[in-house]
C-alpha positions in Angstrom: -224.6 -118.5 61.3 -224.1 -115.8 64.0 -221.6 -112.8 63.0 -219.6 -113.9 65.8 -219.3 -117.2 64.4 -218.7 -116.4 61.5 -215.8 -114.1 62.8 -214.0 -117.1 64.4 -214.7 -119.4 61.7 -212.3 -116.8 59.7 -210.0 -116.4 62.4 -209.9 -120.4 62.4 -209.2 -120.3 59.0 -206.7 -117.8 58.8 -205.2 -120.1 62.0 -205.1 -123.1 59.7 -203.4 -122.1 56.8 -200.9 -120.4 58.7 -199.9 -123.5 60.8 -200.6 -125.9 57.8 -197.6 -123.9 56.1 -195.3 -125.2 59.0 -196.5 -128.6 59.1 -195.8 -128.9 55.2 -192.2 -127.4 55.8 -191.7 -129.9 58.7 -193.2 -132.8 56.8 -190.7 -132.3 53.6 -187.8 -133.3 55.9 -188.4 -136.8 55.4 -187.3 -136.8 51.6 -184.0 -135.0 51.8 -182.2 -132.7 53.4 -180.9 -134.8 55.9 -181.2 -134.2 59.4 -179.6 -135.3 62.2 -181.7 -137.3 65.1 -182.4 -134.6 67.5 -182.9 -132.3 64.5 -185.5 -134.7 63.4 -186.9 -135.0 66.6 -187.9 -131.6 67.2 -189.0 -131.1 63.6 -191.3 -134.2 64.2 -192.8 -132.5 67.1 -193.8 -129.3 65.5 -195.0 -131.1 62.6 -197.4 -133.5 65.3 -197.8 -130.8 67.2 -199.6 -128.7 64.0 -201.6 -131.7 63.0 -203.1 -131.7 66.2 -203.8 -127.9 66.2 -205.4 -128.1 63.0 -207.4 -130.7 64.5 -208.2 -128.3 67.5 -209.6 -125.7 64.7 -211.5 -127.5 62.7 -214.1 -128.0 65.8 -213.1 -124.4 67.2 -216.1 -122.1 65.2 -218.8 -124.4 66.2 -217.5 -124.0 70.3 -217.9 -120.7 70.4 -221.6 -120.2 70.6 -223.9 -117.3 69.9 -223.3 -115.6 74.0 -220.6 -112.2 73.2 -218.9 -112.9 76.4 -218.3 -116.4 75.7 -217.3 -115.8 72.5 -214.9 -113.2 72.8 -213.1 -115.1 75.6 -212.5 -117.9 73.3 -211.6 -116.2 70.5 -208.8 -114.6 72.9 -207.3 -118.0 72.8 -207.5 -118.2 69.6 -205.4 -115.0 69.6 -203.3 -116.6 72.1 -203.1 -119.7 70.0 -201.5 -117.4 67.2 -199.0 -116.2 69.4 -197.6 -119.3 70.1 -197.1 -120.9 66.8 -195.6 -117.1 65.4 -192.7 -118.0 68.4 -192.1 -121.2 67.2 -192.5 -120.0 63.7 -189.2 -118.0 64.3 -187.1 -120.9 65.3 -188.1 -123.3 62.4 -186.8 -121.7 59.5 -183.3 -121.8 61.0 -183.3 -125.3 62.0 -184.5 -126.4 58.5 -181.6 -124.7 57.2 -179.2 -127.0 59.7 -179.2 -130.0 57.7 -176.3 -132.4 58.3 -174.6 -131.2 55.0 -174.9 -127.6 56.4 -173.2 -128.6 60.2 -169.9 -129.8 61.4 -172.4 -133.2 62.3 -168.5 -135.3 63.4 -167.8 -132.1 66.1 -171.1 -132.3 67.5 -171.6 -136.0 67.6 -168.1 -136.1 69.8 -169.4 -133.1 72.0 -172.7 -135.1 72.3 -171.2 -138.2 73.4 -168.9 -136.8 75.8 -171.3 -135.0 77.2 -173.7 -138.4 77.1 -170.9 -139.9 79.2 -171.3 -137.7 82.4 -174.2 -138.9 84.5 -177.1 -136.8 85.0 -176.5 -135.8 81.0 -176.6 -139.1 79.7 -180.3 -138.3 78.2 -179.5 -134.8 77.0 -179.6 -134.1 73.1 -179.4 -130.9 71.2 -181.0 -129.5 67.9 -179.1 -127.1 66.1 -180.3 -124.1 64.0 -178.6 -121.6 61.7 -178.5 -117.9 63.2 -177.5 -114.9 60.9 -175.6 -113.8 63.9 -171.9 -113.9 64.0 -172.0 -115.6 67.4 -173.0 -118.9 69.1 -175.9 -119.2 71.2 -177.8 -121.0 72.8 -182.2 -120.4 72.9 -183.0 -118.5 76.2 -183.7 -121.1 78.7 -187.5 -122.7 78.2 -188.8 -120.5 75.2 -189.6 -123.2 72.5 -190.4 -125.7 75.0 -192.4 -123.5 76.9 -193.9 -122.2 74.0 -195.0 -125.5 72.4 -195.9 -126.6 75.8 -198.7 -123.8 75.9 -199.9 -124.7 72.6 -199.9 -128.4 73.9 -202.0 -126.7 77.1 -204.5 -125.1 74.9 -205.2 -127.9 72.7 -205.2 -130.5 74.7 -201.7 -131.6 72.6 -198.5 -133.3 72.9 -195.8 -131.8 75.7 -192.2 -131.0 74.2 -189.6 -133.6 74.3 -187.5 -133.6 77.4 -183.8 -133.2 77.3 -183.9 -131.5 74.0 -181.7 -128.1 74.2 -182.1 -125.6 70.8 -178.1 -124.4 70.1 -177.6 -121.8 67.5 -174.7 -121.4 65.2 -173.1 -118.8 62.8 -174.9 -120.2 59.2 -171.3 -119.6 57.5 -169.6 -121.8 60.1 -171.4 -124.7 58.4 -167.7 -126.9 57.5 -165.9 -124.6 60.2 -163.8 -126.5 63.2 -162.4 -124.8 65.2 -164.4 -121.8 66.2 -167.4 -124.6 66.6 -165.5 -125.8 69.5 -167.3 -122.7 71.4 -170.6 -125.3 70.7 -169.1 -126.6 74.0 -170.2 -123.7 75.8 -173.5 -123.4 74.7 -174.3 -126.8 75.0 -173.1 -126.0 78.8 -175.8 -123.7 79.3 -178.3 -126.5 78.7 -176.4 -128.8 81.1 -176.7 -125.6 83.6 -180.3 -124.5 83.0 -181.4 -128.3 83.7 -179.6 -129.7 86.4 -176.5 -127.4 87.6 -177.7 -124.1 88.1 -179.8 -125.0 91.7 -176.7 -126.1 92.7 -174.7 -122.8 91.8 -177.8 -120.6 93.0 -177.1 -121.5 96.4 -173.7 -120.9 96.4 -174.2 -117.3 95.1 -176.8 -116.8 97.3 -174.2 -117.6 99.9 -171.8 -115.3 98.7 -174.3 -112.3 98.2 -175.5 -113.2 101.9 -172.1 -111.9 102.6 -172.2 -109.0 100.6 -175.6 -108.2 102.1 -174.5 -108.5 106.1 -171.4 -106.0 104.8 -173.8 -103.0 103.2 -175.9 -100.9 105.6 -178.9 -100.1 104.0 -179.4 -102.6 100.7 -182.9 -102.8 99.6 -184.5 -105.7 98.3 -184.5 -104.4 95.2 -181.1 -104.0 95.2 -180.9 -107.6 96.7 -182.5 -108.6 93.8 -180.8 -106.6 91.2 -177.1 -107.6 92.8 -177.9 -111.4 92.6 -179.2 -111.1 89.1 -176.0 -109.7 87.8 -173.8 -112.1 89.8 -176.0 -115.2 88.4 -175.3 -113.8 84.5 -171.5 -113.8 85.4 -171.5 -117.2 86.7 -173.7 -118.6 84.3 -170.9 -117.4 81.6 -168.3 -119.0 83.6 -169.7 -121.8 84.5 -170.4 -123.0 80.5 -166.4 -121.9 80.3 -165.2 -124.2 82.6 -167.4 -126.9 81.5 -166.3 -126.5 77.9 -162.6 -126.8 79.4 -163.4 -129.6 81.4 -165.1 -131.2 78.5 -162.7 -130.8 75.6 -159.8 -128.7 77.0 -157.6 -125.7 76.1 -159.1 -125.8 72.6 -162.3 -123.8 73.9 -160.5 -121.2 75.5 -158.5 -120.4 72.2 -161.6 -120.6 70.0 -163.0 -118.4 72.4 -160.1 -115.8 72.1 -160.5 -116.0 68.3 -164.2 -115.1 68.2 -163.6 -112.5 70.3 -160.7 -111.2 68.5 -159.0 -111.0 72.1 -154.9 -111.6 70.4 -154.8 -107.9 70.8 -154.3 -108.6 74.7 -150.8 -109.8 73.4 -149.6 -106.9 72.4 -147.8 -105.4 75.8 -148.8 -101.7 75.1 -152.7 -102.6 74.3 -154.8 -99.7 75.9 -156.7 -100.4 78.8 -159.9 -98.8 78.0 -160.3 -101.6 75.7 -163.8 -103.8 76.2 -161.8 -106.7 77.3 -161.3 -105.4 80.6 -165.0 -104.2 81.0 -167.6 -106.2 83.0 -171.4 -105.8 81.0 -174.4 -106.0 82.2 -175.0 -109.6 80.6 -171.5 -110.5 80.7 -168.3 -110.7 82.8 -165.5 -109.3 81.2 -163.7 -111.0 78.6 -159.7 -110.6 80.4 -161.6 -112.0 83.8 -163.1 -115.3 81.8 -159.1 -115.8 80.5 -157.8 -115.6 83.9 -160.5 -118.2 85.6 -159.5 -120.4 82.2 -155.8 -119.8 83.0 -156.3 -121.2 86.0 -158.6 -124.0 85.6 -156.1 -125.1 82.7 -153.2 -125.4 85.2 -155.2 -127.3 88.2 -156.0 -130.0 85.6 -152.3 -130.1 84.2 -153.5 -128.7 81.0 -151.0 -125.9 80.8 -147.8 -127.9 81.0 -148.8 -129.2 77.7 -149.4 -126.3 76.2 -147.4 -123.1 77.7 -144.4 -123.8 75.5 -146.4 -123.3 72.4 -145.2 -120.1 70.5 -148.4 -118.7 70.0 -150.4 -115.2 71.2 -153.0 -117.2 72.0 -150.7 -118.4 74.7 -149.8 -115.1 75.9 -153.3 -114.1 75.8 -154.0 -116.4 78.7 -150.5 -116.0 80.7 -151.3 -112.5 80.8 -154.6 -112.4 81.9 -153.8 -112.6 85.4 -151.8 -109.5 85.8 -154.3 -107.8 83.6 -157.4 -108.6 85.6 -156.4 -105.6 88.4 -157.7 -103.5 85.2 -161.2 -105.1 85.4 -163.8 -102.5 85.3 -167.5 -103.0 85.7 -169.7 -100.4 83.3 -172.9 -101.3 84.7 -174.6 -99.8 87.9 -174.0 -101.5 90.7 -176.5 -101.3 93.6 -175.9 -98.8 96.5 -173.1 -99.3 99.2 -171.6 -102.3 97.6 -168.1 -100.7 95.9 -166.6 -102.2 92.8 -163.4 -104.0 94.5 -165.6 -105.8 96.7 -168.4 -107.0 94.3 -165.4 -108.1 91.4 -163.7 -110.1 94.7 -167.1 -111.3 95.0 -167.2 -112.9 91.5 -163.5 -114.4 91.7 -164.8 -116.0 94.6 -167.2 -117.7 93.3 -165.4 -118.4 89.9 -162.5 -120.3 92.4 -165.4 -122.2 93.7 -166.9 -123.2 90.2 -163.3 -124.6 89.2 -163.5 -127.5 92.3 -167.1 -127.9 91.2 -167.5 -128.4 87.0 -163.7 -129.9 87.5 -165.2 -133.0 90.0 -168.3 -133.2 87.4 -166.9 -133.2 84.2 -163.2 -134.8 84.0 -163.4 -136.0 80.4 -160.5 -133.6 79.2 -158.4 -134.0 82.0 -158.4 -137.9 81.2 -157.2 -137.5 78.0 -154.1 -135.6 79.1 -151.6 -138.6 79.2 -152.6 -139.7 75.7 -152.3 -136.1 74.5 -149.1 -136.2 76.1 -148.1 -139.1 73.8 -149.8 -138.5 70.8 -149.6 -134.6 69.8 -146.3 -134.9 68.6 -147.5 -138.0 65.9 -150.7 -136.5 64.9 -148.9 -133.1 63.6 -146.4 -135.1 62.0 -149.1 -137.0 60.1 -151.1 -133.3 59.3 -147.5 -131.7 58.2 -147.7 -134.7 55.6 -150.8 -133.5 54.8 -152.6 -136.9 56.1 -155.5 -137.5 58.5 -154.6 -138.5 61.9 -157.4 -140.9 62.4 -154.9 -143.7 62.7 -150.8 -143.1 63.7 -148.5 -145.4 64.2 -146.2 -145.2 67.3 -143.2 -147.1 68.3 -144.3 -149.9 65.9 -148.1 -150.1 66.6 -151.6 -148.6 65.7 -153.4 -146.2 67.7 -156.5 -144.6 67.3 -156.5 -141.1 68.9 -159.9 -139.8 70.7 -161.7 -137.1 70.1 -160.5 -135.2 72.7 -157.1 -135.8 71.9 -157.5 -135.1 68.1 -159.4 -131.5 68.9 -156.3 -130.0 70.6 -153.6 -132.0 69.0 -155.5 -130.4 65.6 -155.7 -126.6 67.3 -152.1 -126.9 68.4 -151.2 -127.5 64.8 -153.4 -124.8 63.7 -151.5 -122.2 66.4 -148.0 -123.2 65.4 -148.0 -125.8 62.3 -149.0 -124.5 59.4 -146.5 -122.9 58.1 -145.1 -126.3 57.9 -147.4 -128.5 55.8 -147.5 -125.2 53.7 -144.1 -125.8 53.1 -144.3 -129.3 53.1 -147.0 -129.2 50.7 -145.9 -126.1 48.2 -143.6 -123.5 47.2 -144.2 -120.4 49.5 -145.0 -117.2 47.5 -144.5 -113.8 49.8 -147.4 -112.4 47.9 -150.0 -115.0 48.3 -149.2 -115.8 51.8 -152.5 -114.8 53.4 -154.7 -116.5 51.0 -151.9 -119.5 50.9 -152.7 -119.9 54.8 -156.2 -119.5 54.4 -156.3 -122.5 52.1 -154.2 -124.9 54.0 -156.3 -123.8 57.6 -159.9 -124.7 55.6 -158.0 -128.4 54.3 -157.0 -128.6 57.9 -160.8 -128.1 59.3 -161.9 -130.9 56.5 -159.5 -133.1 57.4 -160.2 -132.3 61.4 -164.2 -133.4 60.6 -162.6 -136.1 58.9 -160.5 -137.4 61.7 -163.6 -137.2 64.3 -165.8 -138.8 62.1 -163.5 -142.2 61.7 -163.0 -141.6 65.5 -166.4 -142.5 66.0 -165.9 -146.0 64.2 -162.9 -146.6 65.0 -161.9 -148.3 68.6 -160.0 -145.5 70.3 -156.5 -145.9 72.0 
């Protein structure tokens, strides 16, 4: 045997075990954990997808041949091959970890089938995976698929599922409700990447036109570099008001709890606060509250909700007379001034709220039964009983999901303090850990409810 082929039959080697490990870890998912079915999909695809890799070096060494040039070309691929499977390496660790023990599995079935019920999302699925981040987020547009779709290329493999969107979340989040409701938004960003975002490119390209005829003297490069920052924005606001439209209100206020954005309530909160600024990768947080603020009130959202003695309500009903404070920190290209490119944004942020509103109306649906319900369903949770069935005026109902997400977060804004003393004696020096305890019975029994939602017939 040839040095050289001896050379790549150890780099084949090496190859092998390496993907071999993966396969084994993907392989072990079908004694337990469990996983859900889009989790197990993707797991089964990495797993076929190694098999036939293996396959591919196991013939590899005796390709390469005794010519250098020949040789060192394919062992490039080789090299390349690596590559590949080290991306894909990153991302399988975390999924493994996102068993259905270790996910709010009832929150995310009910986003899933809401979302299955608009039309051009009715094949769309989502794997979840475990990040170590304290954030959501959702797996850069095409990197897994792309990935495993070059492996597939270079060894003559299996493509990557279609439909299939990768969604992280925070790994201590695991029995958490209400801040998963921001799942919404980055499932969103799936739904944008794959079928909404040609449509919104042309609209910004319309409104940057506009911009452009304005500005003596733009280069394409600064062309370039304005749209790019304008498509970011959008892209952010977009999965907002999708979240909205899907579920309602309860996004935005999950949303303001990540961000810890209550400080906005307090009247005197100093402006050079990062609220107010506009980032390079993101629009600023006081200018998503005030597109959220409005969205809420053309679906008739905020009539349900603006009595509610919480700051999260007074986050939103001030972010309007905040957002003349907007500042953006990043550089903007030549000639185009600040004023002009924010009013550029809110234009298209008003033009978003007409589109995702006439795509997505599951939310505003559900407003009438909210209407009726709301008031039952945190009677029932003062008792310190699932809502999954009420009775009203003498019959049974079944809320839906939608109905039981924000009927559950308006309890959580304004109803604790009632099952707590419902439930037990108060004790002044306990009180925060006393809250804490009734707020993670509450997120149990809010899985709870959306899990017999989706066997129950809903009303």
């Amino acid at each position: 045997m040839s040095k050289l082929s001896e050379t790549a039959l150890h780099e084949s080697a090496a190859l092998y075990r390496f993907v071999d490990s993966i396969v084994q870890r993907c392989a072990d998912i079908h004694e337990y954990p469990v996983y859900t079915k889009s989790s197990c999909e993707f797991l089964n695809h990495i797993e076929r997808l190694g098999e036939q890799t293996k396959e591919f070096l196991e013939g590899f060494p005796s390709s390469v041949g005794r010519r250098s040039d020949t040789a060192i070309s394919k062992r490039r691929k080789l090299h390349t091959l690596r590559a590949s499977w080290e991306v894909l390496h990153e991302y399988l660790e975390p999924a493994l970890n996102a068993d259905t023990l270790r996910l709010p599995t009832p929150l995310i079935s009910a986003l899933q089938r809401e979302i299955n019920e608009i039309e051009p999302l009715k094949s769309l699925d989502f794997t979840l995976f475990h990040s170590d981040e304290v954030n959501y987020l959702q797996v850069p547009s095409g990197i897994v698929k792309e990935t495993a779709d070059s492996i597939a290329d270079l060894i003559g493999g299996t493509r990557f599922p279609p439909n299939l969107g990768l969604i992280g979340m925070p790994y201590s989040q695991s029995s958490a409700f209400f801040l998963n409701c921001l799942l919404a938004h980055e499932m969103a960003h799936v739904a944008y990447q794959d079928h909404y975002g040609v449509d919104v490119s042309v609209q910004i390209d319309a409104v940057l036109q506009a911009l452009v005829d304005e500005t003596t003297g733009m280069s394409d490069r600064e062309i370039i570099s304005s749209r790019g920052l304008l498509e970011r924005w959008v892209e952010e606001i977009f999965c907002d008001l999708f979240a909205i439209c899907l579920i309602g209100p309860a996004y935005s206020f999950s949303l303001i709890e990540l961000t810890g954005a209550t400080l906005l309530a307090v009247s005197n909160v100093r402006l050079q606060d990062p609220f107010h600024s506009f980032m390079e990768y993101h629009p600023a947080e006081v200018a998503r509250f005030r597109t959220h603020l409005r969205l809420l009130k053309k679906l008739g959202w905020w009539n349900e909700w603006k009595t509610v003695r919480a700051c999260y309500i007074e986050v939103l009903e001030t972010s309007e007379a905040r957002s003349s404070n907007l500042r953006i920190e990043t550089e903007l290209p030549g000639g185009i001034g600040e004023d002009r490119f924010k009013e550029a944004f809110f234009q298209l942020c008003d033009w978003l709220m007409d589109y995702v509103a006439a795509r997505v109306k599951a939310s505003a649906k559900s407003i009438p039964a909210f209407r009726a319900q709301a008031k039952a369903i945190s009677e029932y949770l003062s008792r310190a009983v699932v809502p999954s069935t009420i009775v009203r005026r003498g019959q049974l109902e079944h809320p839906t999901s939608i109905v039981l997400i924000n009927a559950l977060f308006r309890f959580y804004l304004d109803g604790i303090p009632k099952l707590v003393a419902n439930v037990e004696q108060s004790d002044s020096r306990s009180a925060v850990k006393s809250h804490s305890k009734f707020v993670e019975r509450l997120e149990l029994w809010a899985l709870k409810a959306l899990e017999d939602c989706r066997l129950l017939p809903q009303t």
